[in-house]
C-alpha positions in Angstrom: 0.0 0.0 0.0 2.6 2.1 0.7 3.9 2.5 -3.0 0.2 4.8 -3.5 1.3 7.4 -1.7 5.2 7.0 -1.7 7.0 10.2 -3.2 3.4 11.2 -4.2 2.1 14.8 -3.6 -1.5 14.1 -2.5 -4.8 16.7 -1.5 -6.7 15.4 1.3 -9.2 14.2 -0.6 -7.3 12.0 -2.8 -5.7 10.5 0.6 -9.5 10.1 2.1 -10.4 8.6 -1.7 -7.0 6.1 -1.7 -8.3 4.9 2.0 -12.0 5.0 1.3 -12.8 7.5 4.0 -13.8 10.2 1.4 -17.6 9.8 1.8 -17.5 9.3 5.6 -18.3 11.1 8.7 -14.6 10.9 9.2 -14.1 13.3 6.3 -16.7 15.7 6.7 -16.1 15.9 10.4 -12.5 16.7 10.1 -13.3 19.2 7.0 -15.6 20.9 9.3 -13.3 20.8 12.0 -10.6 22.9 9.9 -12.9 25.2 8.4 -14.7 25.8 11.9 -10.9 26.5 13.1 -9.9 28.7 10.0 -12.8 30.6 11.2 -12.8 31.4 14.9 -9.3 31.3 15.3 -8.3 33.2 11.8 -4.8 33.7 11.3 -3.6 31.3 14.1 -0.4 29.6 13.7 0.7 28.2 16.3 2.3 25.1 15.1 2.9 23.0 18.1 -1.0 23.5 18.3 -1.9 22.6 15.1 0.6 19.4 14.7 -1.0 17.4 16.7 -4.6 17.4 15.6 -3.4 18.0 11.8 -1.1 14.7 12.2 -4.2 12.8 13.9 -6.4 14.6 11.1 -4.2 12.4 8.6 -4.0 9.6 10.3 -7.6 9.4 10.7 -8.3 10.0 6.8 -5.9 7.3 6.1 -8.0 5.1 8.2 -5.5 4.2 10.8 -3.1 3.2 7.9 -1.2 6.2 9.0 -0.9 5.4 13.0 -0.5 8.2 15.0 2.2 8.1 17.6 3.2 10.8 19.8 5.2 13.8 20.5 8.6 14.0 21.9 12.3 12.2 21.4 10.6 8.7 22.4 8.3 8.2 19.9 7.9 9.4 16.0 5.2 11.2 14.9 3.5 8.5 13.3 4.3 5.0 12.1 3.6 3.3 8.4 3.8 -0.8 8.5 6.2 -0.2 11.8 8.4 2.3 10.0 9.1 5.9 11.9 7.8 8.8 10.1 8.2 12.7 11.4 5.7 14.9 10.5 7.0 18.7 9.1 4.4 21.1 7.6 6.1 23.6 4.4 4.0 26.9 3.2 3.3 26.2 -0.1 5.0 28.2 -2.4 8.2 29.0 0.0 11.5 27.2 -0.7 12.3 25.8 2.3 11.1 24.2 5.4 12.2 23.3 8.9 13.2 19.6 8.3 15.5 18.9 11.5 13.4 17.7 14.9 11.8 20.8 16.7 14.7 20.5 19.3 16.7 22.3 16.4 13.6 24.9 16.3 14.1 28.8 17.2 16.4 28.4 20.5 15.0 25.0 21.3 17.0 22.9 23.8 19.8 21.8 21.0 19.9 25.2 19.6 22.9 26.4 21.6 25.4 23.4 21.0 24.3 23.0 17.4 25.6 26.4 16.9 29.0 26.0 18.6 29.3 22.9 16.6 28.7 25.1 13.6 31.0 27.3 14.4 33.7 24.7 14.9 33.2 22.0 12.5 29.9 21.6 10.0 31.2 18.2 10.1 30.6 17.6 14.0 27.5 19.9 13.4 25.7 17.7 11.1 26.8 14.9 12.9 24.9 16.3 15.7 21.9 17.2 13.8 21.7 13.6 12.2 22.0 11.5 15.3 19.4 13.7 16.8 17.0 14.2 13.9 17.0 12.1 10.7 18.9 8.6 12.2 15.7 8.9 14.1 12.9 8.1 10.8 12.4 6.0 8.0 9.9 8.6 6.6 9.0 12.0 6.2 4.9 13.0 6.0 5.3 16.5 4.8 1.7 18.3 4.9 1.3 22.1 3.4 0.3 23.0 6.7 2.5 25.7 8.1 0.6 28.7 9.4 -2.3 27.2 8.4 -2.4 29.2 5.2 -4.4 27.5 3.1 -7.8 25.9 2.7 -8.8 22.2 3.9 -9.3 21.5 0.1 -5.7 23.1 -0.9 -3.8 21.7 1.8 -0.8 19.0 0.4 1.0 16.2 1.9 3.8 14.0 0.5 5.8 10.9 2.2 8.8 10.9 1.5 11.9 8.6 1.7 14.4 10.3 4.8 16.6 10.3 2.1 15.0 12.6 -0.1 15.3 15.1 2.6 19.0 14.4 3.2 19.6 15.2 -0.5 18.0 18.5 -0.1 19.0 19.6 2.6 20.5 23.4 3.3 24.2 23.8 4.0 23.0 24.5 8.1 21.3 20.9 7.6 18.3 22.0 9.8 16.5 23.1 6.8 15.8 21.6 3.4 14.2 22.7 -0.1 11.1 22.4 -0.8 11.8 23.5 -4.4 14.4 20.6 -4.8 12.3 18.0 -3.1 9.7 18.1 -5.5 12.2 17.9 -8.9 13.4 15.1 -6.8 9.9 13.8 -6.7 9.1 14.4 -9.9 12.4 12.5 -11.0 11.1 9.7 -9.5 7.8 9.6 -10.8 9.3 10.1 -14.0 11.8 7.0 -14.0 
């Protein structure tokens, strides 16, 4: 099942039609759900908020093919057949996107010695950031997500191979291109 939506840039309703939850009360309920939020909470964009019920939104609309796991450096966002997958949301139409784990967020907790490391040795610094961000997954679930800027019917998500990501990441290796993740996609879809 996983080769449906595998390097695949999907809308929400071709996920809900791939996992027959399209015509559901699951569906409509979570369509409601983001329009209701879109409109009493406009413009919020919070995104340790929204992560977890967006990631559970997906998982739902997959019908529990997508498992939702947890937050935190114990468990990954989500699980496919057993594999690891982190969740990271993108704005469409901006080049890049936070790709590390939120630790390496703002001036998270691995903020300060990812920096030192950075200014020492890019070698030791994305040693760091690996062992404490991508060794981590087997998967990336990115969703179109960030800052909730877009409609339920507009929003995008795309699993994608860790390595993907690696390939595309920025020389800081906390961040990654959007823009060069989906030629890679395409590339694929293409051979």
């Amino acid at each position: 099942m996983i080769d449906k939506i595998l390097n695949m840039p999907l809308g929400l309703k071709q996920l809900a039609k791939l996992f027959g939850t399209y015509n559901t009360s699951i569906y409509k309920e979570w369509k409601l759900f983001f329009e209701l939020s879109e409109k009493l909470d406009p413009g919020h964009s919070n995104g340790r908020v929204n992560h977890t019920w967006i990631q559970k939104m997906i998982c739902d609309l997959s019908n529990g093919y997508i498992k939702y796991g947890g937050q935190g450096s114990k468990k990954s966002d989500c699980t496919i057949e057993e594999m690891r997958v982190e969740t990271k949301s993108f704005i469409s139409g901006a080049d890049e996107f936070h790709s590390a784990a939120s630790s390496f967020f703002a001036n998270n907790c691995k903020v300060a010695d990812y920096k030192k490391l950075m200014k020492r040795s890019k070698r030791k610094a994305r040693r760091f950031v690996f062992e404490h961000s991508y060794d981590k997954n087997d998967y990336y679930l990115l969703t179109g997500t960030a800052k909730l800027s877009c409609s339920f019917d507009k929003v995008e998500i795309m699993l994608v191979d860790k390595q993907v990501v690696i390939d595309n990441l920025k020389p800081d290796f906390i961040k990654c291109s959007m823009a060069n993740v989906r030629k890679s996609l395409k590339e694929t879809l293409n051979d």
